[in-house]
C-alpha positions, 0 to 999 in steps of 0.5 A: 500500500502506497503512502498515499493510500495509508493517509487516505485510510488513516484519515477514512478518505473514500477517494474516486478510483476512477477520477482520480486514478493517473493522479494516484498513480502519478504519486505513486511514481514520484514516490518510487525509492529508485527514482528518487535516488536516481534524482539525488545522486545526478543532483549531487554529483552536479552540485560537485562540479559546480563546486569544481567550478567554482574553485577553479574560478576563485584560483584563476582570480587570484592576483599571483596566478595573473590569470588573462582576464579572457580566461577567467571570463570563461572560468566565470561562465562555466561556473553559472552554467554548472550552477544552473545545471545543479539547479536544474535537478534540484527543481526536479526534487523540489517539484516531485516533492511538492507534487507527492504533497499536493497529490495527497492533500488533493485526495484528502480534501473534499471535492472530488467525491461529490464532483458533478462530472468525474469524467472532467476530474479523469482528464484533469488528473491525466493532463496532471500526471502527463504533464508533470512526468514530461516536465520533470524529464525535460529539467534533467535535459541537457541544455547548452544555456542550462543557467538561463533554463534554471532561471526561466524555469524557477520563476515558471514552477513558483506555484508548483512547488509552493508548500502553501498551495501544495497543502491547500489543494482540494480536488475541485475542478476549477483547482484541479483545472488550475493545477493542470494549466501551471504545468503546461505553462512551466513545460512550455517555458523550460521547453522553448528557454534554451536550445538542448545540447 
């Protein structure tokens, strides 16, 4: 049994198998152990080289090592490229998480139970799940301008990984609707900001 599943029977939740079912699947699927490791060591082993980056950059700047100021240009922008790539992945662990949240506080919250036309609430909960999965492929890409991605896409995903609207969301259309249009919105920002190496 998923975690969603045990919160929704901790809390006595009847939730709609049929209205709902991609989004608990999609909580299902961000929940998965290898998954989120697999997201962890990337992020981890680019926040390495953006460190890497970074020392090299603070060395070239130092005065004893009179390093051409075309050099240190360069080591500059290598530096924000590994920083935007590092953040990247990092947006990938912020957005899931937040999204495990919501998908849960979504089951949990009335609204859906009662919802006049479930068959709204199934291509919702796929336009959720579909989206969500293709945006976080998308931020692992490989992009030549990763930092100017990295900026596009954290003020594209604000309300996506807000933890204040995560634990509002209720399964009422009109949210669900909204929730569906943020990842599109997102998906196309991260998906025209830069070309992909």
């Amino acid at each position: 049994m998923s975690k969603l599943d045990q919160m929704a029977a901790y809390f006595g939740v009847e939730h709609s198998p049929d209205s709902l079912a991609q989004l608990l699947e999609l909580g299902r699927w961000l929940e998965d152990p290898a998954r989120r490791l697999a997201w962890r060591t990337a992020r981890k082993a680019r926040e390495a080289a953006a460190i890497d980056a970074d020392r090299a950059y603070d060395d070239a700047r130092r005065p004893s090592q009179q390093t051409p100021a075309a050099r240190i240009a360069d080591l500059h922008e290598q530096l924000d490229l590994a920083r935007g790539r590092a953040g990247l992945l990092l947006l990938v662990e912020e957005l899931a998480e937040q999204t495990r949240l919501r998908a849960t506080a979504t089951v949990l919250q009335p609204g859906h139970q009662h919802a006049p036309d479930p068959q709204k609430l199934r291509l919702l909960a796929t336009r959720i799940s579909t989206g969500t999965q293709q945006l976080l492929a998308d931020l692992e890409a490989d992009f030549v301008y990763p930092d100017e991605v990295h900026r596009n896409a954290e003020a594209a995903l604000t309300e996506l990984t807000s933890r204040r609207l995560a634990v509002e969301a209720t399964g009422e259309p009109a949210v669900l609707s909204g929730w569906a249009e943020a990842i599109e919105f997102a998906l196309a920002v991260v998906q025209t900001a830069s070309t992909r190496a």
